[in-house]
Structure formats: C-alpha cells, structure tokens
C-alpha positions as a printed Julia matrix, in Angstrom:
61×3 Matrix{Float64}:
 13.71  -16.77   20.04
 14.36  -18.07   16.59
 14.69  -15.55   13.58
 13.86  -16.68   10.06
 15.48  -14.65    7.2
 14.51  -14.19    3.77
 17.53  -14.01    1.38
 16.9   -12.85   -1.92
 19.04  -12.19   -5.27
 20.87  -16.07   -4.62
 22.87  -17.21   -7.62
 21.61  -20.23   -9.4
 23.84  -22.11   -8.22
 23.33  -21.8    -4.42
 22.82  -24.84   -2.13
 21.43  -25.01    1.14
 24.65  -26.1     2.49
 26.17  -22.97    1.03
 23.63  -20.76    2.93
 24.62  -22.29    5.97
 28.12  -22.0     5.77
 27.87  -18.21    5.24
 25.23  -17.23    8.07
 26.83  -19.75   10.33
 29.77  -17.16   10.68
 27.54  -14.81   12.79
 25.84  -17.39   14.8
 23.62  -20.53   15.48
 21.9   -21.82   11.88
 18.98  -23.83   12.61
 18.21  -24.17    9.03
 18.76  -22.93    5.52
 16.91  -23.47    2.57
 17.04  -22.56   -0.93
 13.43  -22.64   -2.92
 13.67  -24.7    -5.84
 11.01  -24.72   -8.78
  8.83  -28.18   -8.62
  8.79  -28.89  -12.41
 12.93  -28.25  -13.2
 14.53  -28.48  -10.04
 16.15  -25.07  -10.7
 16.85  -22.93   -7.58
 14.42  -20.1    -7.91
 16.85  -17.33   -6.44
 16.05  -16.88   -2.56
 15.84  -18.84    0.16
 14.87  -18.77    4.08
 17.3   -19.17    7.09
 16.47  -19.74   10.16
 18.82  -18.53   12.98
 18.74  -19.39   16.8
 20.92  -16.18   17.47
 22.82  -14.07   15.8
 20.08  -13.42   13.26
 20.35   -9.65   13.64
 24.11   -9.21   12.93
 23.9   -11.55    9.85
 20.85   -8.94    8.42
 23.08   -5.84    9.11
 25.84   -7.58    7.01
C-alpha cells in the first residue's frame, strides 16, 4: 500500500528531483512533486510524495 505525503514549508527553490533524493533515503519513492503556480512558474512551497514503503519512517523524521 502506497502512502502519499504532503510536505509543506519547501524553499523556493525546491525541485522534484530534490524531494526525491531526500525521502528516497528511508525507502521506495514512487513520486515527488513540487506544486508550482500556473501563471509564474514559481514553486508554491509544498509538494506531495508518494512512497511505496517506508512512508512512515520518512513522516517521523
């Protein structure tokens, strides 16, 4: 069972690929997303990741 995180309080400058990275270190990262504003581009400050497992280690972290 899949577990999809919210992660708030993200620098600007946060990629997806930098999400990853960091919740990859407690297990499988199915996906990770930042939200980014339609009209700038600009990363709006949270994003979503979606973990296969370790999910629950990564939240107590």
């Amino acid at each position: 069972m899949s577990k999809n995180i919210f992660v708030g309080n993200l620098a600007w400058s946060a990629s997806d690929s930098d999400l990853h990275d960091l919740f990859s270190e407690y297990g499988d990262v199915s996906s990770a997303r930042v939200i980014q504003d339609r009209e700038t581009g600009r990363s709006r400050g949270f994003g979503f990741v979606e973990m296969e497992s370790g999910g629950d280690e990564a939240i107590e972290a």
